[in-house]
PyMOL Python script that loads the backbone (N, CA, C, O; Angstrom):
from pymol import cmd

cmd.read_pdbstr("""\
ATOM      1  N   UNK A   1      62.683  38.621-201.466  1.00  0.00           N
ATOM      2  CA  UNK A   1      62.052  37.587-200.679  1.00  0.00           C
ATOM      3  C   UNK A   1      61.571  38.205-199.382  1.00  0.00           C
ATOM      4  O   UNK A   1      62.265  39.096-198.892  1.00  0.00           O
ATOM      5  N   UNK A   2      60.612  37.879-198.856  1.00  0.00           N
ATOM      6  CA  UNK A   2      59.571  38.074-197.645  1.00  0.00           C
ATOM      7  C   UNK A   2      59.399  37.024-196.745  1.00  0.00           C
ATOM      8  O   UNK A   2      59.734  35.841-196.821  1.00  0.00           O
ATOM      9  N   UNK A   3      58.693  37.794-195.687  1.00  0.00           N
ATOM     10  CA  UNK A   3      57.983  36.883-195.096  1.00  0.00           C
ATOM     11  C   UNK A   3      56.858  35.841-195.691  1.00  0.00           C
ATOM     12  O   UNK A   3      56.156  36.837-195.514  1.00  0.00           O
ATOM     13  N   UNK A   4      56.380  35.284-195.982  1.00  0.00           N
ATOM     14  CA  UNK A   4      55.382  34.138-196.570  1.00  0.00           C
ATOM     15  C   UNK A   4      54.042  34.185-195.566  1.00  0.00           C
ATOM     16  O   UNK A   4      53.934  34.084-194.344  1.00  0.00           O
ATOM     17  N   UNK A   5      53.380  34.321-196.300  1.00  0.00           N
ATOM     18  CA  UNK A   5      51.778  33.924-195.589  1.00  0.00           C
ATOM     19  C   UNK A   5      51.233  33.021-194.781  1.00  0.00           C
ATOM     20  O   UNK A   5      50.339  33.073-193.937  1.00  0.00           O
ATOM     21  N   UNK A   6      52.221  31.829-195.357  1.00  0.00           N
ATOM     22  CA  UNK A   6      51.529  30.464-194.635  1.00  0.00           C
ATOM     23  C   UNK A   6      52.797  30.737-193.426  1.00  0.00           C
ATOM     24  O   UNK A   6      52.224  30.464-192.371  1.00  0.00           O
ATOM     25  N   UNK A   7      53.814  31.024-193.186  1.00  0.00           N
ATOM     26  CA  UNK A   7      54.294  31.410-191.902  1.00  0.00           C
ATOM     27  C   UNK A   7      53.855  32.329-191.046  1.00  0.00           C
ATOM     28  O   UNK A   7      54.297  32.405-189.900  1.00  0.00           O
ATOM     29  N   UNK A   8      52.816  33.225-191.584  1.00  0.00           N
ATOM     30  CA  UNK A   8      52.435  34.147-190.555  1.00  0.00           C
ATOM     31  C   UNK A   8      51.284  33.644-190.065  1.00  0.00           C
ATOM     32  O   UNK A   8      50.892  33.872-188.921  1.00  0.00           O
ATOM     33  N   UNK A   9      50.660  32.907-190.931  1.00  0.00           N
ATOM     34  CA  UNK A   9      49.116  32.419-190.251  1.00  0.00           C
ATOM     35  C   UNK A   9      49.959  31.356-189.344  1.00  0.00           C
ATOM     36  O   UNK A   9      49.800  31.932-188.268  1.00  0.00           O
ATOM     37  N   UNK A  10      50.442  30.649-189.144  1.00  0.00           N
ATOM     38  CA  UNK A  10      50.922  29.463-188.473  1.00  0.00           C
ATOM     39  C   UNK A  10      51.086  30.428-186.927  1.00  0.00           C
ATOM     40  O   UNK A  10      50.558  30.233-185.832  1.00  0.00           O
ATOM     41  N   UNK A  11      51.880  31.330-187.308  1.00  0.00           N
ATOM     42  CA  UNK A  11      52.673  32.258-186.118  1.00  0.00           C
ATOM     43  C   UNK A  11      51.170  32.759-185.467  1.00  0.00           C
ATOM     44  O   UNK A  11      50.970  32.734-184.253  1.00  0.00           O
ATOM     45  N   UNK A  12      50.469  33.071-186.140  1.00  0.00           N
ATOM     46  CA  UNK A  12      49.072  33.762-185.620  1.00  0.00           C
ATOM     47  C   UNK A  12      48.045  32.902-184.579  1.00  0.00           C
ATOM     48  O   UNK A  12      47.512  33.295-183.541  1.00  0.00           O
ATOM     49  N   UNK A  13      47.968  31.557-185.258  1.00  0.00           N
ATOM     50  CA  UNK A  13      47.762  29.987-184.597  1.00  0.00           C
ATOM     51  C   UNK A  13      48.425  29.538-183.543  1.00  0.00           C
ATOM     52  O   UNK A  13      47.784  28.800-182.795  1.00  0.00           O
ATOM     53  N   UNK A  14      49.815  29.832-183.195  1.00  0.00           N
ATOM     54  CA  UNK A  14      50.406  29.304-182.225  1.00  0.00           C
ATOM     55  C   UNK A  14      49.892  30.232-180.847  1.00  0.00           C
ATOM     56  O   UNK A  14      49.510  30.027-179.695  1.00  0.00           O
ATOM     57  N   UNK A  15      50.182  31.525-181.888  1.00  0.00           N
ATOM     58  CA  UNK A  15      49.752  33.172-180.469  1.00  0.00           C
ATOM     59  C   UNK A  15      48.625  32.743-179.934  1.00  0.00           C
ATOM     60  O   UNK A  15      48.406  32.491-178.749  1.00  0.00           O
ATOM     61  N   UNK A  16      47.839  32.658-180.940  1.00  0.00           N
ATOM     62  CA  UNK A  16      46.024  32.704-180.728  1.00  0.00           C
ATOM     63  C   UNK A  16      46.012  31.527-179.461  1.00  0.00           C
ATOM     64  O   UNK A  16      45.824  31.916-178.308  1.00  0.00           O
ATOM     65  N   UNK A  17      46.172  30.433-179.681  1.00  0.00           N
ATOM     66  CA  UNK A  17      46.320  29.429-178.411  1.00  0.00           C
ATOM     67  C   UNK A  17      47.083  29.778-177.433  1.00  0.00           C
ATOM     68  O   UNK A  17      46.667  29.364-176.351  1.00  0.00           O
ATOM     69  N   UNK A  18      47.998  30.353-177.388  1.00  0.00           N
ATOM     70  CA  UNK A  18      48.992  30.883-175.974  1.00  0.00           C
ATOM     71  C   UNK A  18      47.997  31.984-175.520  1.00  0.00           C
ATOM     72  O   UNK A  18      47.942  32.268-174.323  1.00  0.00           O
ATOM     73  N   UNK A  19      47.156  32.656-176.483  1.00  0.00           N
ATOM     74  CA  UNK A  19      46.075  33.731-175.844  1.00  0.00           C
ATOM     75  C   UNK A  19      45.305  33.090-174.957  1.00  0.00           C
ATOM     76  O   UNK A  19      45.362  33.377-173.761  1.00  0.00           O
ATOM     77  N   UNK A  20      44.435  32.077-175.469  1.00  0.00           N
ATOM     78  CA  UNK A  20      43.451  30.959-175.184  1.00  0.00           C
ATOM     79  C   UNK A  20      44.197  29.957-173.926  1.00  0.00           C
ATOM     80  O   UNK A  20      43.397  29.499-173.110  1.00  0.00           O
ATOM     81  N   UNK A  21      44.789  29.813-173.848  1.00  0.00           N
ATOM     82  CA  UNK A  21      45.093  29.142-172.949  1.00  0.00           C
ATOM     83  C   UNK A  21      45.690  29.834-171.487  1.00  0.00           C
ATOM     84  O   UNK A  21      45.495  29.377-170.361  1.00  0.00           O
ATOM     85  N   UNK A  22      46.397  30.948-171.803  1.00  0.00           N
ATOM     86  CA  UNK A  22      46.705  32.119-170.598  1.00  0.00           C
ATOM     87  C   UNK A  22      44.692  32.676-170.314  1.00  0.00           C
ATOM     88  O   UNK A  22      44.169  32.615-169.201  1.00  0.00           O
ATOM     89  N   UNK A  23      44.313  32.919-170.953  1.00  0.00           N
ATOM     90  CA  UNK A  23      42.968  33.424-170.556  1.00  0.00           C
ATOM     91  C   UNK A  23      42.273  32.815-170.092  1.00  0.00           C
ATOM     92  O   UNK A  23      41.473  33.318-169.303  1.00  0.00           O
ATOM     93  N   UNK A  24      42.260  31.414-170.377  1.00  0.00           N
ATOM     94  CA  UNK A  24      41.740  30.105-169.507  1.00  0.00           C
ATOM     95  C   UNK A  24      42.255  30.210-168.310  1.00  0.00           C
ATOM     96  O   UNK A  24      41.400  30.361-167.438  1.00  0.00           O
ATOM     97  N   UNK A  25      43.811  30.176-167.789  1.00  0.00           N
ATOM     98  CA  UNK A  25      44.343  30.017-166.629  1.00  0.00           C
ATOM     99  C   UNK A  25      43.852  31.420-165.695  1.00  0.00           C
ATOM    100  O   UNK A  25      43.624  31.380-164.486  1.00  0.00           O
ATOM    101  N   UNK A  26      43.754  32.606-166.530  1.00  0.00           N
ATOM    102  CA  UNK A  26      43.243  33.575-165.701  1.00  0.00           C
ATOM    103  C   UNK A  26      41.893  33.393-165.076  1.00  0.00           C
ATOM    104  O   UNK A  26      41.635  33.855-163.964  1.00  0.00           O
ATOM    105  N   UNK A  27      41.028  32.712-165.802  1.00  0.00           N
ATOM    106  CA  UNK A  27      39.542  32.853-165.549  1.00  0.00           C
ATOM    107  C   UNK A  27      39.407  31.575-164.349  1.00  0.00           C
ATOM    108  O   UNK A  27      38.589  31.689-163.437  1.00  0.00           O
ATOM    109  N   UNK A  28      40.235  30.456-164.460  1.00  0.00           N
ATOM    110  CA  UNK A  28      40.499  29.959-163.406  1.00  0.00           C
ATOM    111  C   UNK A  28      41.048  30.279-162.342  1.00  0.00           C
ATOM    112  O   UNK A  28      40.486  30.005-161.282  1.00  0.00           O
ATOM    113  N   UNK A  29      42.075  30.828-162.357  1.00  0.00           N
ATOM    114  CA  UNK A  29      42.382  31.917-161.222  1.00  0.00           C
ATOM    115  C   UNK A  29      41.657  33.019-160.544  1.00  0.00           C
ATOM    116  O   UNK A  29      41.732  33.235-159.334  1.00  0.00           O
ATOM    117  N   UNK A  30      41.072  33.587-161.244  1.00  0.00           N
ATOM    118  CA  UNK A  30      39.912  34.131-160.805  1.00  0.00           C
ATOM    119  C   UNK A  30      38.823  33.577-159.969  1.00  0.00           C
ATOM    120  O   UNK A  30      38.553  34.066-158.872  1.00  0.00           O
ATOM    121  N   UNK A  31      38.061  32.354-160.574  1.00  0.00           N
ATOM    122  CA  UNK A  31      37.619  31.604-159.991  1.00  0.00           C
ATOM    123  C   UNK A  31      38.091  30.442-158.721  1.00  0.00           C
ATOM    124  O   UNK A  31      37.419  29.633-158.082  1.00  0.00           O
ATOM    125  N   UNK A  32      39.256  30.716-158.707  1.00  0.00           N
ATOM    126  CA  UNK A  32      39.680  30.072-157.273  1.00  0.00           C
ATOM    127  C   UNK A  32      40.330  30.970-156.351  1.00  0.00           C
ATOM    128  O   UNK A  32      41.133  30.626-155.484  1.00  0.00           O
ATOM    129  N   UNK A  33      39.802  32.535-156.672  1.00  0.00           N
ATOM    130  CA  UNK A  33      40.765  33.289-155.863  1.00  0.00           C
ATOM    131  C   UNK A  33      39.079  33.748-155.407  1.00  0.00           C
ATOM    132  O   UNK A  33      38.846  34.518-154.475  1.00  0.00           O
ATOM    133  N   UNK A  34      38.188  33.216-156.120  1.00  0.00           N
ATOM    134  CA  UNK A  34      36.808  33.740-155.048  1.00  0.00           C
ATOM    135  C   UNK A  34      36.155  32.747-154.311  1.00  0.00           C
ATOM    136  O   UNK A  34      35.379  33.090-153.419  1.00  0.00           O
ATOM    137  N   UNK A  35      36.374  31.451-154.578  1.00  0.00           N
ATOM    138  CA  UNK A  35      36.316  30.171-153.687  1.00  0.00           C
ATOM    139  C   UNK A  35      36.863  30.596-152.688  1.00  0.00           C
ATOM    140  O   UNK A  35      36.229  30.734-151.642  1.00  0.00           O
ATOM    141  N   UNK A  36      38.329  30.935-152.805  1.00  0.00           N
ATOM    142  CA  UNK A  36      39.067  31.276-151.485  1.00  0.00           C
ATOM    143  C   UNK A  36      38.673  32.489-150.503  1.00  0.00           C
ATOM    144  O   UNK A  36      38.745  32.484-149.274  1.00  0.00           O
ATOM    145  N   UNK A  37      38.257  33.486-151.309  1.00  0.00           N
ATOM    146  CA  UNK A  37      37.721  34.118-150.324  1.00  0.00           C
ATOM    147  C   UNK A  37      36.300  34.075-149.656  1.00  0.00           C
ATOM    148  O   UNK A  37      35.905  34.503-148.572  1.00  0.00           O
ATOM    149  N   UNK A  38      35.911  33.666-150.286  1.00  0.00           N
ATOM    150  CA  UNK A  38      34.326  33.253-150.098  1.00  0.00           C
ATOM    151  C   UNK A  38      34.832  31.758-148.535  1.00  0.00           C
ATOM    152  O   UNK A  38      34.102  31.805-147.545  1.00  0.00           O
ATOM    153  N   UNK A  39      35.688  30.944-148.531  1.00  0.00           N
ATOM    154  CA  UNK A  39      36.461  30.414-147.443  1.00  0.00           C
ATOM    155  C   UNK A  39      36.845  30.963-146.351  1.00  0.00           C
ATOM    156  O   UNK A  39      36.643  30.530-145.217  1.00  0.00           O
ATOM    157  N   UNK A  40      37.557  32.185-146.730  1.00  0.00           N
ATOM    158  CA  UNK A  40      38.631  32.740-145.865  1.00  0.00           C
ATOM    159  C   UNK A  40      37.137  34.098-145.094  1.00  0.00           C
ATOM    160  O   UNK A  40      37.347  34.625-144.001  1.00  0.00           O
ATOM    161  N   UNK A  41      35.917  34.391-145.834  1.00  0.00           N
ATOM    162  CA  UNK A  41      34.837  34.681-145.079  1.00  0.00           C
ATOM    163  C   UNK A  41      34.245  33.857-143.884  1.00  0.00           C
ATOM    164  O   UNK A  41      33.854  34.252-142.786  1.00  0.00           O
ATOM    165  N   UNK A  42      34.304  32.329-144.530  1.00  0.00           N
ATOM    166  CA  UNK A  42      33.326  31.569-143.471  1.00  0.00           C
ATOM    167  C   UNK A  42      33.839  31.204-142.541  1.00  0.00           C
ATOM    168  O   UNK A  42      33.107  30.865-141.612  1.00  0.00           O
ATOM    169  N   UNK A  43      35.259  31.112-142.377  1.00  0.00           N
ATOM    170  CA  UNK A  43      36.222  30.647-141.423  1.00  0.00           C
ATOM    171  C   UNK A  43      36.162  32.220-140.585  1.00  0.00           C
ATOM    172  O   UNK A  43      36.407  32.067-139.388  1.00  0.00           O
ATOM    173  N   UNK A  44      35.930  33.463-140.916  1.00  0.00           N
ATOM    174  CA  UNK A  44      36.149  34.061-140.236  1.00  0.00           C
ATOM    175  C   UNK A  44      34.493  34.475-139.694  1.00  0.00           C
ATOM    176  O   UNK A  44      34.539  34.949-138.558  1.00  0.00           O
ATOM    177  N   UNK A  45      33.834  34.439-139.956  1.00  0.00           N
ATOM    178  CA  UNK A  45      32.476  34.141-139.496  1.00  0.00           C
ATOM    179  C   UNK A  45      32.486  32.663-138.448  1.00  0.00           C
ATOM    180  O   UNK A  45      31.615  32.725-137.580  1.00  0.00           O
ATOM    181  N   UNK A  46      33.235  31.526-138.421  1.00  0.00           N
ATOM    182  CA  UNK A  46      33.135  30.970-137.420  1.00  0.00           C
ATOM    183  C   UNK A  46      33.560  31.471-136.294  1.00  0.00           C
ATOM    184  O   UNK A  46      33.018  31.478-135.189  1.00  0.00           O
ATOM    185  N   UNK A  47      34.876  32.022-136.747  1.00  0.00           N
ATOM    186  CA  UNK A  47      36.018  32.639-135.635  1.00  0.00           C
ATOM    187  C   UNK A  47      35.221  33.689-134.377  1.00  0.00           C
ATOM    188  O   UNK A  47      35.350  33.815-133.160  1.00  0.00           O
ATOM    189  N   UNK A  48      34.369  34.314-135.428  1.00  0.00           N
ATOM    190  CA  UNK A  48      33.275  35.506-134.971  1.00  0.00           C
ATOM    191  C   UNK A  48      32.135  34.411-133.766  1.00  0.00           C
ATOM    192  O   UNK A  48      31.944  34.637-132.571  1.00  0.00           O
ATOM    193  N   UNK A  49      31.774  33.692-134.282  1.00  0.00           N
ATOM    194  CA  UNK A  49      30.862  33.028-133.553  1.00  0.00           C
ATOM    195  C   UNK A  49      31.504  32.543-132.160  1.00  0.00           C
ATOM    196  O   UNK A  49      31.154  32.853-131.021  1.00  0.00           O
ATOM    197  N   UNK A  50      32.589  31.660-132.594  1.00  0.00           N
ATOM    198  CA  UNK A  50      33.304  31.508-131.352  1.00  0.00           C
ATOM    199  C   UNK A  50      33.742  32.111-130.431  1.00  0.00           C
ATOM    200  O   UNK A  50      33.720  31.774-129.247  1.00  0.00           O
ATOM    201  N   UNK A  51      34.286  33.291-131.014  1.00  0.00           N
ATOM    202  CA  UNK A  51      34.499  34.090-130.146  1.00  0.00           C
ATOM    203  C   UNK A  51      33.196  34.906-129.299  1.00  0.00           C
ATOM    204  O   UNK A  51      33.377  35.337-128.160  1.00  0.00           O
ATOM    205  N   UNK A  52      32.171  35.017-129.858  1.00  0.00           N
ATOM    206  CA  UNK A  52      30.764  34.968-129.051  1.00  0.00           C
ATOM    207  C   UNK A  52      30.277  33.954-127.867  1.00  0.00           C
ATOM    208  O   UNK A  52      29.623  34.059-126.830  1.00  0.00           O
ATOM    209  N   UNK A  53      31.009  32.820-128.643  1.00  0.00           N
ATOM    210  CA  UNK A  53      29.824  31.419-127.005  1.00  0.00           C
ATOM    211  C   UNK A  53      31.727  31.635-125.884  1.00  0.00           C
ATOM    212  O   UNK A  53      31.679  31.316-124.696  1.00  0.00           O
ATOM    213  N   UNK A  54      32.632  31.973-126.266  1.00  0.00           N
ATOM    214  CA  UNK A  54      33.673  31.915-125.386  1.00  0.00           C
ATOM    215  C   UNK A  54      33.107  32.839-123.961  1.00  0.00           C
ATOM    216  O   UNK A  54      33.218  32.357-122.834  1.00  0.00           O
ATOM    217  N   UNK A  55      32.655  33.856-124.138  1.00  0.00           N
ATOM    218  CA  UNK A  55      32.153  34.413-122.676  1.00  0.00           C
ATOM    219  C   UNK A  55      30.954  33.861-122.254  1.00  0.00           C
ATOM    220  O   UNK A  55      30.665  34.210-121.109  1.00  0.00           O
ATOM    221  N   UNK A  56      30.050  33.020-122.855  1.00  0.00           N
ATOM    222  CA  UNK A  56      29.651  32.736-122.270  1.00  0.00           C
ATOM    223  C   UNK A  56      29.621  31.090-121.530  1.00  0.00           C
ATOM    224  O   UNK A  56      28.901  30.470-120.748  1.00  0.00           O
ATOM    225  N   UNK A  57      30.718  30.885-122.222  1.00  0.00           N
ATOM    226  CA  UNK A  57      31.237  29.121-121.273  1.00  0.00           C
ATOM    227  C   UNK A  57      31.431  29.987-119.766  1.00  0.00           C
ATOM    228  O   UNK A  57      30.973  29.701-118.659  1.00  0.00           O
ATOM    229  N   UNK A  58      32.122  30.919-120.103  1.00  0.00           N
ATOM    230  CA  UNK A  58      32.339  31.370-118.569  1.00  0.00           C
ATOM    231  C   UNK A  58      31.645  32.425-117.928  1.00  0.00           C
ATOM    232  O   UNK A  58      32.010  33.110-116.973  1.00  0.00           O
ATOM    233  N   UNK A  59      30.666  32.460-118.536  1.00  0.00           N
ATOM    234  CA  UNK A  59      29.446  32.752-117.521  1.00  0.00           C
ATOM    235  C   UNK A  59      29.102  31.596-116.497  1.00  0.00           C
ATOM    236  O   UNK A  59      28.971  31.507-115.277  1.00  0.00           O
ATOM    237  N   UNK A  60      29.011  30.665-117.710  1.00  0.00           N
ATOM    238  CA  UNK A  60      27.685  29.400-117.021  1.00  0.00           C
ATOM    239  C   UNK A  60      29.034  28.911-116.299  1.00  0.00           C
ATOM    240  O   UNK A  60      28.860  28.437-115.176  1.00  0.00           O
ATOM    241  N   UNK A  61      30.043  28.946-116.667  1.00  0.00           N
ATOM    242  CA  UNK A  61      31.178  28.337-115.207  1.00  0.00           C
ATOM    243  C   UNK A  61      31.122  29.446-113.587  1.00  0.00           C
ATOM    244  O   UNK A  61      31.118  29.088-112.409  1.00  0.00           O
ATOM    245  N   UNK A  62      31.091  30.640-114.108  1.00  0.00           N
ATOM    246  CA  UNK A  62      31.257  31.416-112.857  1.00  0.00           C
ATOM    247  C   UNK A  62      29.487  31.218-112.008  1.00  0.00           C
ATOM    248  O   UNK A  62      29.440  31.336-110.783  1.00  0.00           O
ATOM    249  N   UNK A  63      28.375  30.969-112.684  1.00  0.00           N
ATOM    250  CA  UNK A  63      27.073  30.627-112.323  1.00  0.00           C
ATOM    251  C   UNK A  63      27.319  29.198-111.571  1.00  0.00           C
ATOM    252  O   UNK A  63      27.503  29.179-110.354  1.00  0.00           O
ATOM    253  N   UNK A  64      27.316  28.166-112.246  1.00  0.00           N
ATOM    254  CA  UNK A  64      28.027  27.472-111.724  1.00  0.00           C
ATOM    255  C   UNK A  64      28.533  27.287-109.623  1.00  0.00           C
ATOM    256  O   UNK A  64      28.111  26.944-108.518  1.00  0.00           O
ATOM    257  N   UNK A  65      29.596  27.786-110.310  1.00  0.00           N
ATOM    258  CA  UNK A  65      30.438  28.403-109.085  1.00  0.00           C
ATOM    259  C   UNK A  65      29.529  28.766-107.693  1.00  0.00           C
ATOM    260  O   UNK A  65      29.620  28.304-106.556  1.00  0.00           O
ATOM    261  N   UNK A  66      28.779  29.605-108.163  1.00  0.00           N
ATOM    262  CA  UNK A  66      27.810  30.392-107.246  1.00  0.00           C
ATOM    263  C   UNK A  66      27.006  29.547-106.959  1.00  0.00           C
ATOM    264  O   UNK A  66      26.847  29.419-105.745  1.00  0.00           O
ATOM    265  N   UNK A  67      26.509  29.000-107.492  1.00  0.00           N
ATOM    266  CA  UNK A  67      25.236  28.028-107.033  1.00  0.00           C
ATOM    267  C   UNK A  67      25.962  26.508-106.083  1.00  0.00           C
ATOM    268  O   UNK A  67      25.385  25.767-105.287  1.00  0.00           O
ATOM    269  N   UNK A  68      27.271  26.482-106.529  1.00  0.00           N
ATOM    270  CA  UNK A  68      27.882  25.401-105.614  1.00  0.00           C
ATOM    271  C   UNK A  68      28.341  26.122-104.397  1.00  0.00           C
ATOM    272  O   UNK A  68      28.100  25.553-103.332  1.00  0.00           O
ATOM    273  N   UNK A  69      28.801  26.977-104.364  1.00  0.00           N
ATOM    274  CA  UNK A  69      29.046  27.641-103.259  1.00  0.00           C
ATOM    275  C   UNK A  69      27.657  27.857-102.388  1.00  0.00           C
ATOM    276  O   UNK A  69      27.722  27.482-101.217  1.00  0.00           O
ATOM    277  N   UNK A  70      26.482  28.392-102.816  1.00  0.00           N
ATOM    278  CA  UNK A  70      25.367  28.460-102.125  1.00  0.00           C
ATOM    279  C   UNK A  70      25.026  27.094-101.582  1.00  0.00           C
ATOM    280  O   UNK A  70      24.830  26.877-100.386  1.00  0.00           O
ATOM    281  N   UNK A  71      24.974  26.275-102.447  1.00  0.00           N
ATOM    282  CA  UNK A  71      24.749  24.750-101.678  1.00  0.00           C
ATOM    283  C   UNK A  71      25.668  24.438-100.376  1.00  0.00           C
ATOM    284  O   UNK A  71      25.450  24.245 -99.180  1.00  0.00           O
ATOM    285  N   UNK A  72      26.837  24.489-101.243  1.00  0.00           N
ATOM    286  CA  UNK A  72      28.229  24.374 -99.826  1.00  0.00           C
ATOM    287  C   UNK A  72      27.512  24.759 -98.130  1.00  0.00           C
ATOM    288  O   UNK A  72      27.356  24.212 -97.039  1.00  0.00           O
ATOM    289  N   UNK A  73      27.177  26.385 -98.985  1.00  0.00           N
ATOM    290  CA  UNK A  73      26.682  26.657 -97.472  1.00  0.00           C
ATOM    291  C   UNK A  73      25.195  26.920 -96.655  1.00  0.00           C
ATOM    292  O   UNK A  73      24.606  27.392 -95.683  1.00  0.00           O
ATOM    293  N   UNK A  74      25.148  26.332 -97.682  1.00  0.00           N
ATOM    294  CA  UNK A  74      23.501  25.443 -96.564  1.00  0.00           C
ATOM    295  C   UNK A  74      23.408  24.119 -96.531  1.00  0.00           C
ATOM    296  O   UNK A  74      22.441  23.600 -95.974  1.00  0.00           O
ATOM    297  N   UNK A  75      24.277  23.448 -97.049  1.00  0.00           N
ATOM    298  CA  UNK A  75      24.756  22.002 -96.560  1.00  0.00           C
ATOM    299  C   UNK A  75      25.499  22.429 -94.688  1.00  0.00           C
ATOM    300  O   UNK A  75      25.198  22.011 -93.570  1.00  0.00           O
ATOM    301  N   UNK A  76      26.344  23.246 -95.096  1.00  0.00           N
ATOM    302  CA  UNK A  76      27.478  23.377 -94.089  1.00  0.00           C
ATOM    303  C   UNK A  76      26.368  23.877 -92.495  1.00  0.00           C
ATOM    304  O   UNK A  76      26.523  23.394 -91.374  1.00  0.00           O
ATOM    305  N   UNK A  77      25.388  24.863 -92.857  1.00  0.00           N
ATOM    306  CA  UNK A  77      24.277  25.350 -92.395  1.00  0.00           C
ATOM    307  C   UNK A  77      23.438  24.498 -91.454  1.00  0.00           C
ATOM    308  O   UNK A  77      22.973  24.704 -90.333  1.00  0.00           O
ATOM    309  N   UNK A  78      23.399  23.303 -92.436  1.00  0.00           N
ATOM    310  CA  UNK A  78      22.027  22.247 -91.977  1.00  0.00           C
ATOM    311  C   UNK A  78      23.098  21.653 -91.137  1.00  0.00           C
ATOM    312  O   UNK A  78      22.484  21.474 -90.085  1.00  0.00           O
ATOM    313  N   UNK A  79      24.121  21.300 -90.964  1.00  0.00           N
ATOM    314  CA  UNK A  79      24.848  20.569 -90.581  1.00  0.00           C
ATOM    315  C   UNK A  79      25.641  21.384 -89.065  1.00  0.00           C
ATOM    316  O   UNK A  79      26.175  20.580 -88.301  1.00  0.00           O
ATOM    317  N   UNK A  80      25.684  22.304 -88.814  1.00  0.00           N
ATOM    318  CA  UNK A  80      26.125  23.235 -87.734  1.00  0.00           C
ATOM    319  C   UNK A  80      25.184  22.743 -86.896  1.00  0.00           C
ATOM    320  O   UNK A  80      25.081  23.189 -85.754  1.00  0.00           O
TER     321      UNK A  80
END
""", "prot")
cmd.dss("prot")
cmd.show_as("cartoon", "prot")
cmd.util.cbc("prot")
cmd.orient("prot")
């Protein structure tokens, strides 16, 4: 006595879907591990940007500054 045929095709059927279905989960994984980075790019491309207009908030604050101070003192000027 042996193994039997119709038990090995069955066994072959069960594999074949545990193939098919792990290869599915990979190709999805795959595909959400490049969503994510394709994310984890644009977030760091904002980061990049921001960190670009940050010197210049404080430009236009220290400009700012200067130009109130110049007023200050030709207000203070006209007023002497």
């Amino acid at each position: 006595m042996g193994i039997e045929l119709n038990y090995l095709q069955d066994e072959r059927k069960k594999l074949q879907s545990d193939f098919d279905t792990i290869s599915s989960n990979i190709e999805k994984t795959k595909k959400s591990l490049t969503t994510q980075q394709n994310n984890l790019n644009a977030v760091y491309g904002a980061i990049q940007q921001i960190d670009k207009l940050i010197p210049m908030v404080d430009t236009e604050k220290k400009d700012t500054r200067v130009l109130l101070n110049e007023k200050d003192k030709a207000v203070s000027a006209s007023l002497a």
